[in-house]
Kinemage of the C-alpha trace (Angstrom):
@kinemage 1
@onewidth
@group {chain A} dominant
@subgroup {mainchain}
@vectorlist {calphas} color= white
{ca unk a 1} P 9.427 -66.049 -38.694
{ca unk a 2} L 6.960 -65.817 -35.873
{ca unk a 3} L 10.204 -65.340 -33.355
{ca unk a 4} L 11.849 -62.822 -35.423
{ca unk a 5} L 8.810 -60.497 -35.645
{ca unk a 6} L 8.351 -60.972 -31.604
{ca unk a 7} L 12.226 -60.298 -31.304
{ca unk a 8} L 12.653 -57.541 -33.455
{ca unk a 9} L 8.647 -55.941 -31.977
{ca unk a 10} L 10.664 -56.598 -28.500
{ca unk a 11} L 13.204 -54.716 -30.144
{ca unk a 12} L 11.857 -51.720 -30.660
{ca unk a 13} L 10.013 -51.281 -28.131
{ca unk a 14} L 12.798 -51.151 -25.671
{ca unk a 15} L 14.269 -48.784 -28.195
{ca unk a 16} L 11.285 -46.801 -27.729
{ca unk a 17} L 11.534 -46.883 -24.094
{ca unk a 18} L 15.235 -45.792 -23.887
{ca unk a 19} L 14.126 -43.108 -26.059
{ca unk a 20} L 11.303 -42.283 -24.096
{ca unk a 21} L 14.015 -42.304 -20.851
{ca unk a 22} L 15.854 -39.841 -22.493
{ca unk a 23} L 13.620 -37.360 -23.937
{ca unk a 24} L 12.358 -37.109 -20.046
{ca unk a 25} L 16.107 -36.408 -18.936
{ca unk a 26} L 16.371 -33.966 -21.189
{ca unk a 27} L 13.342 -31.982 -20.860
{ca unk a 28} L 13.599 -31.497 -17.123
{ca unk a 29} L 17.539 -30.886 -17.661
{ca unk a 30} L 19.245 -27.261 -16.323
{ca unk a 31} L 22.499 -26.006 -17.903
{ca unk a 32} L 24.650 -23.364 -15.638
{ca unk a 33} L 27.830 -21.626 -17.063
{ca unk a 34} L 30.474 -21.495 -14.655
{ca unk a 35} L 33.318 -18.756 -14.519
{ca unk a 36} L 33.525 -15.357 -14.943
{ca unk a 37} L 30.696 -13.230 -16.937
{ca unk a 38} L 32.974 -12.039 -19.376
{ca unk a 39} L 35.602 -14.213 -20.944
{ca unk a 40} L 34.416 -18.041 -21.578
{ca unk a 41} L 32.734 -19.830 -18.896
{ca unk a 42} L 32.594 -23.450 -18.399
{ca unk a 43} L 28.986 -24.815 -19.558
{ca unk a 44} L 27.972 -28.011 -17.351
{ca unk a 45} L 24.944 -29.671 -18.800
{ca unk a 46} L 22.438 -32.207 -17.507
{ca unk a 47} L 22.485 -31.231 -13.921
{ca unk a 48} L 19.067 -30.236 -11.977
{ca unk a 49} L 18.943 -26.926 -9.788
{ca unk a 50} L 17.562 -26.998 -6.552
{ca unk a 51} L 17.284 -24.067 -5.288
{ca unk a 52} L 18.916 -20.404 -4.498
{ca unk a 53} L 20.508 -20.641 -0.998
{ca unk a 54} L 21.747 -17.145 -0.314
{ca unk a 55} L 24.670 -16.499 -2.507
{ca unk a 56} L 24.848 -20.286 -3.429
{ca unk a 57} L 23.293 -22.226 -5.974
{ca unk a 58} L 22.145 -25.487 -5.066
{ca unk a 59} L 22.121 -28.745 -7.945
{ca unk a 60} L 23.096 -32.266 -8.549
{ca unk a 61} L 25.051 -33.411 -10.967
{ca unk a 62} L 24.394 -35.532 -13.936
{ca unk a 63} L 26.096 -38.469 -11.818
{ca unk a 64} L 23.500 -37.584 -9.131
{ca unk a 65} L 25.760 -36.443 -6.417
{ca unk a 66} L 24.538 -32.804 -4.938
{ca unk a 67} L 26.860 -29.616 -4.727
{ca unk a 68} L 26.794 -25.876 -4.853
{ca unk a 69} L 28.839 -22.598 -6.288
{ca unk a 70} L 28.574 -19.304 -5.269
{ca unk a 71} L 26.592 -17.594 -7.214
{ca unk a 72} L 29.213 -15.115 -8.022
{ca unk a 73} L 30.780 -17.584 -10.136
{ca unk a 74} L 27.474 -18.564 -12.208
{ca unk a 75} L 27.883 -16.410 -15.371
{ca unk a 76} L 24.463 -17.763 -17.276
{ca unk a 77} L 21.304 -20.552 -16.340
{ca unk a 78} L 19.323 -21.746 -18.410
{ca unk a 79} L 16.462 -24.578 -18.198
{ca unk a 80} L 15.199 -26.372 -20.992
{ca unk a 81} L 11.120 -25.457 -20.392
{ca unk a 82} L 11.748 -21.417 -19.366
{ca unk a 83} L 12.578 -19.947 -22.695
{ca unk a 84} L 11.603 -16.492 -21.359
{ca unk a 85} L 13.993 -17.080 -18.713
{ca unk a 86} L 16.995 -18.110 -20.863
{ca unk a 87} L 16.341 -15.082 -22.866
{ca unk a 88} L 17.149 -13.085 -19.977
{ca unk a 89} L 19.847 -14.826 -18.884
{ca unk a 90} L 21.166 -14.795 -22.890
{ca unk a 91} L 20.641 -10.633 -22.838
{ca unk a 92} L 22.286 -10.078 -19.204
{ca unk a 93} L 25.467 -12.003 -20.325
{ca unk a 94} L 25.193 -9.833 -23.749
{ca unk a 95} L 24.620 -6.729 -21.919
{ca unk a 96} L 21.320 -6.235 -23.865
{ca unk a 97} L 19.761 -4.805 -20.535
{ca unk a 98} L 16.236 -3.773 -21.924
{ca unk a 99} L 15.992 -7.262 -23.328
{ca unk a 100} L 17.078 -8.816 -20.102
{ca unk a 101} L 14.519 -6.659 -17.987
{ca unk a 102} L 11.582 -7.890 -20.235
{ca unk a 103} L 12.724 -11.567 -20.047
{ca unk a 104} L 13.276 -11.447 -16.182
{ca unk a 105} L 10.163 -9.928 -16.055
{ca unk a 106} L 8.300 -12.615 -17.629
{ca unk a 107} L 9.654 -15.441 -15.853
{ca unk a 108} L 8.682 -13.595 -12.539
{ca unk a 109} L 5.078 -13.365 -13.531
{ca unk a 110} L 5.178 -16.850 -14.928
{ca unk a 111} L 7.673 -19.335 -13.767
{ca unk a 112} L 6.191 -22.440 -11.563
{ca unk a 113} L 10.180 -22.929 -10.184
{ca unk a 114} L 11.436 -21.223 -6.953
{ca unk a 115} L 14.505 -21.077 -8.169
{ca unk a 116} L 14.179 -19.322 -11.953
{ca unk a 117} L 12.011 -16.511 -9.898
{ca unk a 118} L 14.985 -16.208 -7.120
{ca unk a 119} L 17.458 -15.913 -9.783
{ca unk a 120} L 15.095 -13.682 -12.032
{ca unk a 121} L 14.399 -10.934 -9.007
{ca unk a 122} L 17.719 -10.827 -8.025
{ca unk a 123} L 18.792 -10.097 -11.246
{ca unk a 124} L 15.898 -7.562 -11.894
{ca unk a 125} L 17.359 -5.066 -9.202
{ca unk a 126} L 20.691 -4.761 -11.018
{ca unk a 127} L 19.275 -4.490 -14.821
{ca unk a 128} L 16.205 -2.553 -13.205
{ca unk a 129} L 18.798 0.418 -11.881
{ca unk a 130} L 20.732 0.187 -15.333
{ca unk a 131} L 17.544 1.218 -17.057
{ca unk a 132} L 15.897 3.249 -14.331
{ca unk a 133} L 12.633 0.980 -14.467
{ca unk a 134} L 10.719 1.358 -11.883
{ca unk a 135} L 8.091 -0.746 -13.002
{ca unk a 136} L 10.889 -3.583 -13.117
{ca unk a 137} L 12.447 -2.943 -9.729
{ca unk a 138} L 8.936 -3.138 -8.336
{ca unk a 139} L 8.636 -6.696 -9.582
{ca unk a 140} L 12.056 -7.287 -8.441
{ca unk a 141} L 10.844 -6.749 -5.036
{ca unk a 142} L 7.911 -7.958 -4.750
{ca unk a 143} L 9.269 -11.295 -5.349
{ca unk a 144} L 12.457 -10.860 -3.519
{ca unk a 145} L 9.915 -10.245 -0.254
{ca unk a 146} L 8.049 -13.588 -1.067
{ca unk a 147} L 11.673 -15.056 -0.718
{ca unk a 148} L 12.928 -12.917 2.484
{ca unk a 149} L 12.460 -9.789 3.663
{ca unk a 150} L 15.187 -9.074 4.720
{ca unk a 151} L 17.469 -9.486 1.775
{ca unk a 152} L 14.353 -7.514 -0.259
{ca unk a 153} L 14.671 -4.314 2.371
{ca unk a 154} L 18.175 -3.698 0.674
{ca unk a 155} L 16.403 -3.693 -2.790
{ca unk a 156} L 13.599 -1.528 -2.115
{ca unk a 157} L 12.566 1.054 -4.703
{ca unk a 158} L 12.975 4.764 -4.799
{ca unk a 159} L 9.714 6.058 -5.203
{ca unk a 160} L 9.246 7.946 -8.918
{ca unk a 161} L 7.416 11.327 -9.724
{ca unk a 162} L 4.004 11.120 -7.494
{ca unk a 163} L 2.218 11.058 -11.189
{ca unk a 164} L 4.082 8.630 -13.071
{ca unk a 165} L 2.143 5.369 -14.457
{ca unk a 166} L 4.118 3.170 -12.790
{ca unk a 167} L 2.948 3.233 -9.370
{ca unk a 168} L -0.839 2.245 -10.254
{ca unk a 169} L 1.274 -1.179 -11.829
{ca unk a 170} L 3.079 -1.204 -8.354
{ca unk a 171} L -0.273 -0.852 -6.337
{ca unk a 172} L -1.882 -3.592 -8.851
{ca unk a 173} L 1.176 -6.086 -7.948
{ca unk a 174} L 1.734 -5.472 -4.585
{ca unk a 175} L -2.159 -5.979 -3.556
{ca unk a 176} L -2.024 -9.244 -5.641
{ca unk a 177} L 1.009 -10.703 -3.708
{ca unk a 178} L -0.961 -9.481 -0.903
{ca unk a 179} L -3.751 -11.853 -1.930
{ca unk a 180} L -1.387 -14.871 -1.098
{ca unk a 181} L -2.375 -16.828 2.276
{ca unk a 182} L 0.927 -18.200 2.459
{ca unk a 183} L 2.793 -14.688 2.832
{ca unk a 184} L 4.179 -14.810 6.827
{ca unk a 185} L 3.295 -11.391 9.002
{ca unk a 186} L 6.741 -10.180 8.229
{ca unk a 187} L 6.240 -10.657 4.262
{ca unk a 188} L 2.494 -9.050 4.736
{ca unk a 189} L 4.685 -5.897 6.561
{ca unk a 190} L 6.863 -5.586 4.076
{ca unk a 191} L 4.276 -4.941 1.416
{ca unk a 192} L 1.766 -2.824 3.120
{ca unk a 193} L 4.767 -0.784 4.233
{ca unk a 194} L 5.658 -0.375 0.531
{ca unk a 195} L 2.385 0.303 -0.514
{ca unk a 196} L 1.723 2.691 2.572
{ca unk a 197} L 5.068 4.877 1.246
{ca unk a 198} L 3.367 4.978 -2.517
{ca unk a 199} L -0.389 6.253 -1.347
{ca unk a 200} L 1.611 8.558 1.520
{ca unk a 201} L 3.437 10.035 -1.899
{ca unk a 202} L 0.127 10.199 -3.829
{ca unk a 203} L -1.316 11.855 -1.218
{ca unk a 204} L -3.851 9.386 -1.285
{ca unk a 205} L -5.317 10.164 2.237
{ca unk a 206} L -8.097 7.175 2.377
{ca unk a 207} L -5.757 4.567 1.278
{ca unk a 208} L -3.174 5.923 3.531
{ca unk a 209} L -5.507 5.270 6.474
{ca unk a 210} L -6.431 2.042 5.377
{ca unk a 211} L -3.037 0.323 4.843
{ca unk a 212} L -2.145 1.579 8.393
{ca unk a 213} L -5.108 -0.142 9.834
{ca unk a 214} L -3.863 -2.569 8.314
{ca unk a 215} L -0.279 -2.518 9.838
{ca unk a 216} L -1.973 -1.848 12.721
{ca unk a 217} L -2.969 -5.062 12.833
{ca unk a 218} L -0.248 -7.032 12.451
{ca unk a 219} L 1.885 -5.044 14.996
{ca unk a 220} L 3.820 -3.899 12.185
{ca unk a 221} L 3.453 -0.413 12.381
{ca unk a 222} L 5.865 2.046 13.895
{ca unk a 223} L 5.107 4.811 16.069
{ca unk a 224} L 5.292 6.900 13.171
{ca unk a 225} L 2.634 5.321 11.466
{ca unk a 226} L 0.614 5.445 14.678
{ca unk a 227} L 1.271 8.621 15.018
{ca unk a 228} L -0.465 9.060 11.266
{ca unk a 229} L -3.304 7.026 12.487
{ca unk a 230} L -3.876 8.654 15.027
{ca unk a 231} L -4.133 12.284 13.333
{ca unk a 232} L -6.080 11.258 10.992
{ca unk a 233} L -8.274 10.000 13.625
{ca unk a 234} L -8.971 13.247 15.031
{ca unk a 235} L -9.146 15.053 11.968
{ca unk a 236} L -11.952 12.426 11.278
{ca unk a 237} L -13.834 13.269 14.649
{ca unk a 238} L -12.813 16.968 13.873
{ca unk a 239} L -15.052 16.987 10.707
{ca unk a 240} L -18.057 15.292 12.271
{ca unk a 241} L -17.962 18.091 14.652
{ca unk a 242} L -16.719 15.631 18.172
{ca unk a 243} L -14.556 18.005 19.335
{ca unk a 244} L -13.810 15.851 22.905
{ca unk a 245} L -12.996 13.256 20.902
{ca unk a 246} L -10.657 14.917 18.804
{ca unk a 247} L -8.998 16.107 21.841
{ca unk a 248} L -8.626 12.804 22.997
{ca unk a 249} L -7.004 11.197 20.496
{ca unk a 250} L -4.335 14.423 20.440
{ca unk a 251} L -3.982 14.097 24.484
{ca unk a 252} L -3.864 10.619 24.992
{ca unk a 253} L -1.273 9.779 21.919
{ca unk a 254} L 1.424 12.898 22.656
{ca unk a 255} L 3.993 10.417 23.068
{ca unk a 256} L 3.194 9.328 19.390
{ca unk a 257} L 3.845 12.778 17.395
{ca unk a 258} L 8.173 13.096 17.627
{ca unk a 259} L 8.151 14.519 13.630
{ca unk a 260} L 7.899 18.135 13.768
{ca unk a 261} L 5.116 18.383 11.279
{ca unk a 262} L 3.111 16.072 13.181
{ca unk a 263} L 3.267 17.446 16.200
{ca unk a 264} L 2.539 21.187 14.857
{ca unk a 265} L -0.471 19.006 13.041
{ca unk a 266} L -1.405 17.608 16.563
{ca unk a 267} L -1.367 21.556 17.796
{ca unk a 268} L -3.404 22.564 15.127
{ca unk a 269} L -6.325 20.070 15.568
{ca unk a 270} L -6.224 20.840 18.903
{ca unk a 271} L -6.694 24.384 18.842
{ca unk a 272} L -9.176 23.774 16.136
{ca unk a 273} L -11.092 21.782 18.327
{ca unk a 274} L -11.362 23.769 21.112
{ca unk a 275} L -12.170 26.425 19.183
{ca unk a 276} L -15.256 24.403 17.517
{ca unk a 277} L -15.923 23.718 20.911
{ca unk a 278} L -15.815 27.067 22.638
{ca unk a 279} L -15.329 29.486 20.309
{ca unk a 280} L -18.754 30.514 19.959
{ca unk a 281} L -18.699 31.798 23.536
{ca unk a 282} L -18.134 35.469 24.928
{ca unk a 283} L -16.404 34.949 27.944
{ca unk a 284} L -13.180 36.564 27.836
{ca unk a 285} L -10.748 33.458 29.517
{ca unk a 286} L -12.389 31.016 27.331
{ca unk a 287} L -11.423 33.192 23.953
{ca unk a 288} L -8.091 33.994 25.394
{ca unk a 289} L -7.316 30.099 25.979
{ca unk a 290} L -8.167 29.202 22.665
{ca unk a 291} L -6.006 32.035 20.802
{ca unk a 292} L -3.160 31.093 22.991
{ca unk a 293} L -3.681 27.514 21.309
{ca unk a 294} L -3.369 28.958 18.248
{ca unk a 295} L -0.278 31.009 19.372
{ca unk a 296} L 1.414 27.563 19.794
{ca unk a 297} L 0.848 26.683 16.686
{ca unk a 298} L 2.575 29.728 14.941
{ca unk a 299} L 5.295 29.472 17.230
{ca unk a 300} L 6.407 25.967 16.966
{ca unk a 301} L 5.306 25.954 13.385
{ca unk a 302} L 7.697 28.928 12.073
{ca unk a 303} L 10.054 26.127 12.898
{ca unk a 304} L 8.453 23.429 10.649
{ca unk a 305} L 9.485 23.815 6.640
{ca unk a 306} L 6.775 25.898 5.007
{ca unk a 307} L 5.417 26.582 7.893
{ca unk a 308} L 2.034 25.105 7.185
{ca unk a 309} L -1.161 26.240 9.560
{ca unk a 310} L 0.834 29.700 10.695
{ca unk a 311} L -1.512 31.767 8.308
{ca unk a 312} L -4.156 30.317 9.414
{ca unk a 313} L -3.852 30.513 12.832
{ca unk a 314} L -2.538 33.961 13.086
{ca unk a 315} L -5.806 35.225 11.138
{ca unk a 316} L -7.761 33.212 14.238
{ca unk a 317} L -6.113 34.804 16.690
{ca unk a 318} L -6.176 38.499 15.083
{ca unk a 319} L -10.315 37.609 14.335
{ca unk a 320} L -10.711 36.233 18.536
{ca unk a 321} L -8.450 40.064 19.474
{ca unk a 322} L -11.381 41.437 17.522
{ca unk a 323} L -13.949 40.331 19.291
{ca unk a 324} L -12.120 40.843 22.794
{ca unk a 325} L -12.418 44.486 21.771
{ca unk a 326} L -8.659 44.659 20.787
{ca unk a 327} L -8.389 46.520 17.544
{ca unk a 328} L -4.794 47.601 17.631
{ca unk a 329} L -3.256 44.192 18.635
{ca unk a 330} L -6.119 42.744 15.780
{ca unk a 331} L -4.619 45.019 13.280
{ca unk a 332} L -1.034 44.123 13.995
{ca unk a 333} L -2.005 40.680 13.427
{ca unk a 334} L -3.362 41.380 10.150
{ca unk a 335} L -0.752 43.712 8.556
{ca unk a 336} L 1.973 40.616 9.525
{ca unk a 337} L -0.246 37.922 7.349
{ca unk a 338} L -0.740 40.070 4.275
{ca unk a 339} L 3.360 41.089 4.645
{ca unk a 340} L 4.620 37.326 5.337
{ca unk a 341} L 1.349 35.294 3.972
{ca unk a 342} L 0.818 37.675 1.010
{ca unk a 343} L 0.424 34.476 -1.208
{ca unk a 344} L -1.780 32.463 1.539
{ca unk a 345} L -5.400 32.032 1.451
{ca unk a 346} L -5.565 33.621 4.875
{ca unk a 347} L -3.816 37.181 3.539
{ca unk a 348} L -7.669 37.796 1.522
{ca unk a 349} L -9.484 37.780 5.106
{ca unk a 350} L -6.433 39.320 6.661
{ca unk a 351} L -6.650 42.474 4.197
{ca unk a 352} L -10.547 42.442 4.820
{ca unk a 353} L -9.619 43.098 8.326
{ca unk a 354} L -7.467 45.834 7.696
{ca unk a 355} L -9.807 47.860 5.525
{ca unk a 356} L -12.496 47.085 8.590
{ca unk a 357} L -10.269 48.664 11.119
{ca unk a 358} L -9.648 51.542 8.801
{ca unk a 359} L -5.952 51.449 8.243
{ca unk a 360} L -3.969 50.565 5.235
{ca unk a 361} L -1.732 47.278 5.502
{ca unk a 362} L 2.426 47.733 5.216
């Protein structure tokens, strides 16, 4: 009696442990469908993924040996511990594409595998498009740049409306990616870059400055982001009243400003400058050098799409004909700003200045 209890206790318990074995297969088990995503695929069970290799998928085989497919000819994944995951792959095969976007969504933000986020983001930029979430494609990104940069520049975002809701969710995940130490310089780039196109389109001047600094940096940024810095460096110096300085910064950087609106910007600081500078003076070169400055500035910038700072510096040069005793060539000046600046802040000085010389404006 005492042998058959011990046999049968024996028994069980290596029952229990080829139980146990089996449960643990199965819970770390993958499932891929192979074929076609419409029609019937093949469903292969019990195999492990490895990883996303490009356009290859990466597993081994219930038998243990290792292979890979395209990834063209996966229709569906699915792993037994990523329900959110499956979900998405379930609604993307359905064509449920609000369902998938959710699900791919979710495993992004909470997936420990490499492989479910690969898979997830890459699928993200195609169900993103088909529902025009932004918010989506962002996340899509994000963790396609994590992955390689490259392959994430072709899957960059269109910026939306500079108001919609959606960006302040893009800043938020961008700046936590950002918090990562093991992003590479190139990864870091990619992001700030991103982020520095979103403030640039909120007109978020501060933060704009900032991220370049930060591109800066890394000796990531392009001339045309220099080219920012630097501006805004001057207009900086320009409002604290260093007029050398902002000169300096306009001199030593022409090389930087090849846009057309930054270079009639790079005009206008300059002739701003001087003008804080000298303006204040009577002698007759000094005044005439400065309104010349500003005569650069409307020419080049009647160029530039909305001509921005003509207005303006036409109504300086009229005011610095004024005080070289030039009425008629003062007035001239301020009959062509209320006729082609009518709508400008400058035409209400520029009529002022009509009515002071005595003669109606055209």
């Amino acid at each position: 009696m005492h042998l058959r209890t011990k046999h049968l206790t024996l028994a069980t318990l290596l029952a229990a442990l080829a139980a146990a074995s089996g449960v643990a297969r199965t819970a770390n088990a993958d499932s891929i469908w192979i074929g076609a995503t419409t029609g019937t695929p093949i469903k292969a069970d019990g195999i492990k993924v490895l990883r996303i290799e490009g356009d290859s998928l990466a597993y081994t085989t219930p038998s243990g040996s290792q292979t890979s497919k395209p990834l063209s000819q996966i229709a569906q994944m699915a792993s037994d511990d990523e329900p959110a995951f499956n979900a998405a792959e379930q609604a993307y095969r359905d064509g449920k594409w609000a369902d998938a976007v959710d699900g791919y969504q979710k495993a992004v933000q909470t997936t420990a595998k490499d492989w479910v986020r690969d898979r997830s983001s890459i699928r993200l930029v195609d169900v993103a498009a088909k529902t025009n979430r932004f918010d989506a494609a962002v996340t899509a990104y994000v963790a396609l740049v994590q992955k390689d940069p490259t392959l994430a520049a072709k899957a960059k975002p269109a910026l939306p409306d500079a108001n919609s809701k959606y960006l302040d969710g893009a800043i938020a995940d961008i700046n936590k990616a950002l918090e990562s130490t093991r992003l590479s310089d190139a990864q870091r780039s990619s992001l700030l870059s991103f982020e520095l196109d979103i403030y640039r389109a909120r007109k978020d001047t501060a933060n704009v400055n900032q991220t370049l600094q930060q591109l800066v940096k890394l000796g990531a940024a392009t001339p045309a982001d220099l080219a920012m810095l630097k501006l805004a460096s001057a207009h900086a110096a320009l409002d604290a009243k260093e007029y050398s300085k902002a000169i300096g910064e306009i001199e030593q950087n022409r090389k930087l400003f090849m846009d057309p609106a930054n270079q009639l910007d790079a005009l206008q600081t300059l002739a701003q400058a001087k003008d804080g500078q000298d303006g204040a003076k009577d002698d007759a070169d000094t005044l005439k050098d400065i309104a010349l400055a500003y005569m650069r500035v409307v020419t080049f910038g009647k160029d530039v799409p909305g001509q921005p700072h003509v207005a303006g510096a036409l109504l300086r040069v009229a005011q610095i004909e004024e005080k070289l005793k030039e009425p008629q060539v003062a007035l001239a000046l301020y009959q062509q700003i209320t006729k082609d600046y009518g709508d400008q802040p400058a035409a209400a000085d520029a009529r002022a200045g009509v009515e002071r010389l005595g003669k109606p404006s055209s």
